[in-house]
N, C-alpha and C positions, 0 to 999 in steps of 0.2 A: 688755708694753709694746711692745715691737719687732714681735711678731705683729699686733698692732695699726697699729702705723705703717705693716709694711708691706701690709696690704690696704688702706690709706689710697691709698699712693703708687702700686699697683698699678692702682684704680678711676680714679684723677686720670690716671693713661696710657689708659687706654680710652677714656676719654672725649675726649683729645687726637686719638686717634688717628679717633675716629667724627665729630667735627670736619671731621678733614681729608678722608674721603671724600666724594663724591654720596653725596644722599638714597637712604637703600633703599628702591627701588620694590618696588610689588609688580606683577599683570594688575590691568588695570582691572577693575571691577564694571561690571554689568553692569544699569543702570537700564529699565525700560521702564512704560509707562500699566499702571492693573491691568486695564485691560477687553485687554489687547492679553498680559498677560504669559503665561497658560493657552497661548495659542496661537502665538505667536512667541518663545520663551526657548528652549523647546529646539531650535527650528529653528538659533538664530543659536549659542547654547551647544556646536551639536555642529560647526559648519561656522567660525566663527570662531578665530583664533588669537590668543588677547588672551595675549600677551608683557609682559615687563616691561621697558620702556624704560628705560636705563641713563642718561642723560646728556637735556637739551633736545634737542637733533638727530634723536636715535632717538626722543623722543618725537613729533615734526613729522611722518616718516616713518609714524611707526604710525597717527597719527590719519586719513591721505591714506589709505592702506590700507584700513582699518575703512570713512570713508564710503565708499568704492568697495565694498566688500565687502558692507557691510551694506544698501545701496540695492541692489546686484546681487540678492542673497536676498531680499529684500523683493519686491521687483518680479516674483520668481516666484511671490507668495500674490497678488500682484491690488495692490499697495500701489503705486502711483509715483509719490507726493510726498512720500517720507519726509525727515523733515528728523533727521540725526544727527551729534553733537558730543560731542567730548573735552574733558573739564574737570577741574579740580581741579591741586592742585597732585602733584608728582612721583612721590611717595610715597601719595598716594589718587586716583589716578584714575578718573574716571566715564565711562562709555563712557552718553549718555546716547539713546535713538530713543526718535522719535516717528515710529509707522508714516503716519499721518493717518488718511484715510477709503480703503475698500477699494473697488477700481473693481469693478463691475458689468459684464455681456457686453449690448450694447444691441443687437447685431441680428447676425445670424449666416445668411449667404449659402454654401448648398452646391451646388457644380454637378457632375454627374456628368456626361464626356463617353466617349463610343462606343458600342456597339447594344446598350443596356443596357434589358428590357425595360422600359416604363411602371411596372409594377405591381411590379417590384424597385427601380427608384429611389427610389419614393417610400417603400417598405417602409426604403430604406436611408437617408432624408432623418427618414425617422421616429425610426431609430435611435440619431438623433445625441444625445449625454448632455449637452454642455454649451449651454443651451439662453438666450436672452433673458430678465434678470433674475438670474443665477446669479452669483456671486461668481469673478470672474477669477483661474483659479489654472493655471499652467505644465502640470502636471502633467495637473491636468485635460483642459487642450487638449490635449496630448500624446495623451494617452487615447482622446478621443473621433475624432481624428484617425487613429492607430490602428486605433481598431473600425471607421470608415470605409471604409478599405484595406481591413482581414481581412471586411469582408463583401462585396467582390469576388474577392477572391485565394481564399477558402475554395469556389468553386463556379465553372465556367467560365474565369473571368479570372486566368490565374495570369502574364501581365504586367503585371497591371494596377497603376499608381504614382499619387502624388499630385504632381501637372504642378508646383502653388502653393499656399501658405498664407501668411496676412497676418492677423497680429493688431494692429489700429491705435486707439493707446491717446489717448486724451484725458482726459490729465493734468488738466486743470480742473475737466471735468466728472465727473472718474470715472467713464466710461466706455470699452468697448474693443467694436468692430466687428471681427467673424469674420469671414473669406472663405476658402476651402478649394477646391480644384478639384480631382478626379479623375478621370484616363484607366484606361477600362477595358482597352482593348486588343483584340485580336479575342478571340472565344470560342476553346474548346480541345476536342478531345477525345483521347482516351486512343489510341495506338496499339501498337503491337507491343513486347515486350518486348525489350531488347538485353541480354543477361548477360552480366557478363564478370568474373574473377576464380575460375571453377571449375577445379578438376584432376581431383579425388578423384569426385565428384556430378556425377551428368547433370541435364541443364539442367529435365529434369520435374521435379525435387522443389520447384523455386518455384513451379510454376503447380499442384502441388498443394497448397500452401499459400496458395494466394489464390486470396479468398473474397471483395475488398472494389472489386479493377479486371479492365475488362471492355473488350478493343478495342472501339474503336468507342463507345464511352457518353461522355456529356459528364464534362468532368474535374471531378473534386472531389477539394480535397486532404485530408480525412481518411481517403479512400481508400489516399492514398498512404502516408500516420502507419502505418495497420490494418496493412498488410501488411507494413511495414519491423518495428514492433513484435512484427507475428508470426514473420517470420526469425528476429530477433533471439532470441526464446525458446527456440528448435528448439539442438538441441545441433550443430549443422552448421557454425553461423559464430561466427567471432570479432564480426564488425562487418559493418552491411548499411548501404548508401546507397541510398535510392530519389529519383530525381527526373525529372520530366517534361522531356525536352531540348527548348526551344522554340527553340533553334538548329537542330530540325534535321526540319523540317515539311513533310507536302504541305497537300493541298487539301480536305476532304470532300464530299458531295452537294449541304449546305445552306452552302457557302461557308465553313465553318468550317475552324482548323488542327487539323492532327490531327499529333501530336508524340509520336514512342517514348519507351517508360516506363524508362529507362535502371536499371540493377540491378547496382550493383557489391560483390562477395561478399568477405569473405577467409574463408578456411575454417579451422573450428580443430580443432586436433589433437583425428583419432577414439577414442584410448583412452586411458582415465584408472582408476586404480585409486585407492581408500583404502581408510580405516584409522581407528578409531572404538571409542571408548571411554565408558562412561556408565554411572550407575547409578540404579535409579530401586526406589520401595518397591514397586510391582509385583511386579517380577520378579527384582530384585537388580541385583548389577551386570551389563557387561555388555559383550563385546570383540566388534567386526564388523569382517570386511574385505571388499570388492565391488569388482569389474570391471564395467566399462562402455565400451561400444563402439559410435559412430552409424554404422560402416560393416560390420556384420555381413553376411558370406558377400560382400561387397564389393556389396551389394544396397540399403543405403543402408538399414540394418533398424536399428535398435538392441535393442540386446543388456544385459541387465543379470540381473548374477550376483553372488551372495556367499554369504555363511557368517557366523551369529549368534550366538552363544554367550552366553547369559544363563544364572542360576544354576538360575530353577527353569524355563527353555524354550531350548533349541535348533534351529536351521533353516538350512536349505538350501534357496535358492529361485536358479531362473534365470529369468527373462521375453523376451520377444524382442516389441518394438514398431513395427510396419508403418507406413510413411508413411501419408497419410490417400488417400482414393480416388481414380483419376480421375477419375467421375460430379463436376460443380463444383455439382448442388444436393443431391446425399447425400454429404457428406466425412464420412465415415464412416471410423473409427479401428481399425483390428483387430490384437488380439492374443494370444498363448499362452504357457502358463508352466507349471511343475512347483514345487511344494514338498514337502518332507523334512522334519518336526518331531516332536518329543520334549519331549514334557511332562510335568511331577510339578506339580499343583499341588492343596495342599486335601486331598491322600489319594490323589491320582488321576492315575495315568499313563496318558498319552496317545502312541500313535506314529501319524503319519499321512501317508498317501503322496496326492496332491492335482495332478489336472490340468486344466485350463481354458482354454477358447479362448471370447476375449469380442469384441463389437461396439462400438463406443459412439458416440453421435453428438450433438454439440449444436444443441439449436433453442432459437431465442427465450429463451435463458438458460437453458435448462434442459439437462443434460450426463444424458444417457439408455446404459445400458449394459444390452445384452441378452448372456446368458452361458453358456456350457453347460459343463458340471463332470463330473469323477468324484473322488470322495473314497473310501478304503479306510480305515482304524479301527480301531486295538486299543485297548480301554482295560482297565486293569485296575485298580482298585479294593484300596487298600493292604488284605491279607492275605483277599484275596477271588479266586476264579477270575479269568479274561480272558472278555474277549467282543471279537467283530470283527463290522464292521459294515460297510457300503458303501451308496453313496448314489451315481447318475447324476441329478441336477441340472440344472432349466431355470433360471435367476435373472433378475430385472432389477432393477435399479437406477436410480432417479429422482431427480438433485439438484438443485436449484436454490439457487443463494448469491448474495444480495443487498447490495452494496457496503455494508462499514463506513464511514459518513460520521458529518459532525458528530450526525445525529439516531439513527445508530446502524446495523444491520443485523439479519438472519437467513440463518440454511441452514437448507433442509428434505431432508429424504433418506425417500424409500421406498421398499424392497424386497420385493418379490413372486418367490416359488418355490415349487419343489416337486419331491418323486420318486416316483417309481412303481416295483412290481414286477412284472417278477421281477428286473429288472436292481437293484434295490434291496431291500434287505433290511424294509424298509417302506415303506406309501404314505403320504405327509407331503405336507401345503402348509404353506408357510413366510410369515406376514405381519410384518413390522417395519417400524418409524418412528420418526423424531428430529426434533424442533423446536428450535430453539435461536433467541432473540433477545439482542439487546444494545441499550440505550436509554443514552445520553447524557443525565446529571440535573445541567444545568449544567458546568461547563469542568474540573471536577476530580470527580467522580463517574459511577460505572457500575454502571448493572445487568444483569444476564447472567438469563437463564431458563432454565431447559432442560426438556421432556420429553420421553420414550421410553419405545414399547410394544410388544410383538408377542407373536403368539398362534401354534404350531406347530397345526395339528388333523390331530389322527392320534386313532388308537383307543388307545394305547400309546406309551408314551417309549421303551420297550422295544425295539431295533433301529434307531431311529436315532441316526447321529452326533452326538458330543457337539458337534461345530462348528454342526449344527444348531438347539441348544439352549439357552438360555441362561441364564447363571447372572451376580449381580453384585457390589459390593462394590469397593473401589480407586479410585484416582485416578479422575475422569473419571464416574464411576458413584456409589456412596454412601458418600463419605466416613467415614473411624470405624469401618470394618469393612475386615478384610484381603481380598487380591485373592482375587475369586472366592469368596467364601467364604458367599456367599447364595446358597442354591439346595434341591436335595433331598437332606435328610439323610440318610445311612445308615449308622450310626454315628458315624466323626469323617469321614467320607467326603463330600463336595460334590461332587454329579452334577445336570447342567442339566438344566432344567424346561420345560415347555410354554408357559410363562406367565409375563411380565419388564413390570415397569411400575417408572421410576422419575421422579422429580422432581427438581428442583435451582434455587434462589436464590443469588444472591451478589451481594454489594454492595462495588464497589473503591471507596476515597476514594486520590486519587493524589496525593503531595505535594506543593507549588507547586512547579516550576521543577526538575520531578527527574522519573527513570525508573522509582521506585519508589512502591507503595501498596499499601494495608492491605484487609487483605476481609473480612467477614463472609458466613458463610453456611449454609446450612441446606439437607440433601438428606433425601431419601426415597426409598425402593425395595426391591424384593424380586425372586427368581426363584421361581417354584414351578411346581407338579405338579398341585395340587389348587385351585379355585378357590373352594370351600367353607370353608378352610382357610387361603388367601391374605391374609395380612398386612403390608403395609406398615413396613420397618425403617427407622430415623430416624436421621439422625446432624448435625451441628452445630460449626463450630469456628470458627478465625481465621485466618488468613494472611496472605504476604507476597506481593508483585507486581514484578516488576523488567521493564520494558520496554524488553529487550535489543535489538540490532542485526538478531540472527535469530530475535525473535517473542517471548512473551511467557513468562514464567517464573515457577514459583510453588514455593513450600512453605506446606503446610497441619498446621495440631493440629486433629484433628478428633476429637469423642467418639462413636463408637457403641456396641459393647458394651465397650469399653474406649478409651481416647485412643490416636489412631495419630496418627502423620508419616506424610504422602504428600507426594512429589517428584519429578520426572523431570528428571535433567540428561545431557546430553551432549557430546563434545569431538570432531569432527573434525579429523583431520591427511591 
């Protein structure tokens, strides 16, 4: 009975006590037409600050606010007789718009003033996006205002401004009258470079990396983007600034200014060493440490050196990479290097001492490397003699890789070589190819292709290097079968073949709004000796995707003559 009484007398004080305060407000709601709510609720939802007004006062305050507020956003879709009111009592407030009807662009005057030729003004009057009849929206004019300018400023006119712009609204009628004026300025052309921020590098190694400005030529600034973005790549700078100084101009033949290409460098520290760790089903795990240096012999060479240590391969490689030429239509890349490797894989040990000095040069998207080699060779075949082998080597290499975009990409790669004797222990031509595409199947699907083939023709496998030769199997090649481990048997022994064709499908589904997805896929391939004989091995599984920070990452179950895990990861410090 007392328990009783007292939740009696305890609810009778609450209720006293919610008496004596204000209404509990909450934010207004947020009312709108249904033709208008699709396309104005999240505008005003995300830019709106609908509070809860404590008292009549702050409510007066909020509703003054909101119309300011909500006419201001409106009037940037094309809207300008919106009528908006606060109603309801304390406690339900209705924040309620009515956009009306949306004004229309009813005629739209563009003038281009200074020596701008006939046949580009009109190309740039043609340009213009927001056109008579279009729905008046902020942004839009912005836009096309914009493109206006950058189709000056991108070619010639890099003072060129927009003088006036007037967008004149009649409210009644629902419509707005465009007017736009732009000065082009005089034209430009490119002159002399001024470099400044070098210590370490002589002033040639930028003008052998520009390929895109040329004194004397009429200005364009993606000229200027090319070559800032190519510094920046070069291991030389921290940070590059390119701009055309139009403060500081003569005169040219054709009356035009001609304005130096100003070049400000900071240079970054030339030697950096790491340290790297990783393990992958290839080869095992796996410890590496490299030096690297862009001021080799203080010649402006880059130098790159380390030491590999994987379970079933070890290496020792230095490189050394030459600026590009001073010929400015052959920039032409050259460089030479040594490798030291030890391998056990399959049955089969491998030591091999390996030197090359290559060219490379790219045209019209194609990255071209002509090579010349000597390879030395022991192999020896678990509980079988040695054999040593040598190869002097002509190569070339042809790549062309076409931009991952929404509709997808490819790389093509082919190589052509070959050795001769007596300087080689056999006479080989060497042919190989890789195709790979990727197709976009809609915003969360991909599909990958890959084939790969080459054919060695020699009389005999017999005497040439096994680098030569190919054998497949592993990540990257046919899944469901261990590394290398396709090729010519000879006992439990995997020795390359003359003869390498494989296949590969994959299909990633990528989870909404994440870095990870699911694959299926299905390979085929083989290495062999004999082409009578030559069969096609299959393998097939599922995996995972994660589209990390530094590129894309997987694990795979794949079956071929048994289920394997294939992986590659690794950790930089």
């Amino acid at each position: 009975m007392f328990a009783t009484r007292g939740k009696h007398l305890l609810f009778s004080l609450l209720l006293c006590i919610r008496a004596a305060l204000p209404a509990w407000a909450g934010p207004p709601r947020l009312a709108l037409p249904d033709d208008a709510r699709d396309a104005l609720h999240p505008l005003l939802q995300r830019y709106l600050h609908l509070e809860a007004p404590r008292d009549a006062v702050e409510r007066d305050v909020l509703e003054a606010r909101l119309i300011q507020q909500v006419r201001a956003l409106l009037e940037t879709e094309g809207y300008f007789d919106a009528r908006v009111a606060l109603t309801g009592p304390l406690d339900a407030l209705v924040l309620t718009v009515t956009p009306g009807a949306r004004s229309l662009v009813e005629n739209v005057r563009v003038r281009i003033d200074g020596p701008v030729s006939p046949e580009r003004r009109e190309a740039l009057r043609a340009a213009w996006t927001l056109g008579a009849g279009q729905p008046f929206r902020q942004a839009d004019w912005d836009a096309a205002k914009e493109r206006l300018l950058q189709g000056l400023l991108e070619r010639d006119f890099p003072t060129a401004r927009l003088s006036a712009s007037e967008a004149l609204v009649d409210a009644s009628r629902h419509r707005v009258a465009l007017e736009v004026v732009a000065e082009s300025g005089p034209p430009y052309r490119f002159g002399a470079f001024e470099i400044s921020g070098l210590a370490r590098y002589p002033s040639w190694l930028v003008e052998r990396y520009n390929d895109s400005i040329e004194p004397g030529a009429p200005y364009v600034e993606s000229a200027i983007f090319e070559l800032q973005n190519t510094l920046e790549n070069t291991p030389y700078f921290s940070s590059v600034l390119l701009r055309l100084d139009t403060d500081a101009t003569g005169t040219g033949d054709d009356g035009s200014r001609v304005a130096p290409v100003r070049v400000d460098l900071r240079e970054e520290a030339p030697h950096r060493a790491g340290l790297g760790v990783g393990v992958s089903s290839n080869t095992g795990l796996r410890l590496e440490t490299n030096f690297q240096t862009a001021d080799f012999l203080h010649r402006a060479w880059q130098f790159t050196g380390g030491l590999r240590l994987e379970q079933l391969r070890q290496s020792l490689f230095a490189d050394v990479f030459l600026p590009p030429s001073a010929d400015p239509k052959y920039r032409h890349l050259h460089a030479f290097g040594m490798l030291l490797e030890h391998s056990d894989i399959q049955d089969l040990e491998l030591k091999t001492v390996s030197l090359g000095l290559n060219r490379r040069q790219k045209w019209q998207g194609i990255d071209l490397t002509l090579s010349l080699g000597y390879l030395a060779e022991k192999q020896t075949p678990r509980h079988q003699g040695s054999e040593r082998t040598r190869a002097l080597t002509v190569n070339s290499v042809w790549n062309r890789q076409r931009a991952f975009t929404e509709g997808g990409g490819s790389v093509t790669q082919w190589q052509v070589g070959g050795a001769i004797r007596p300087v080689s222990t056999q006479n080989f031509a060497r042919f190989y190819g890789r195709q790979q595409y990727a197709f976009n199947l809609g915003r969360r699907n991909t599909l990958h292709v890959r084939a790969e083939g080459g054919i060695v023709l020699a009389s005999q496998r017999k005497g040439i290097p096994q680098n030569f030769l190919f054998r497949a199997g592993g990540s990257n090649s046919v899944r469901g079968y261990a590394y290398q481990s396709l090729g010519v048997q000879e006992g439990n022994v995997t020795l390359g073949g003359r003869y390498l064709l494989a296949l590969s499908g994959e299909l990633i589904h990528w989870l909404a709004d994440s870095p990870w997805g699911i694959a299926v896929f299905a390979d085929a391939g083989n290495a062999g000796d004999d082409r009578e004989t030559f069969r096609l091995k299959t393998g097939y599984g599922v995996g995972a995707r994660w589209n990390s920070p530094a590129g894309a990452l997987g694990v795979d179950l794949a079956h071929g003559d048994r289920w394997r895990l294939h992986f590659a990861f690794s950790i930089p410090f």
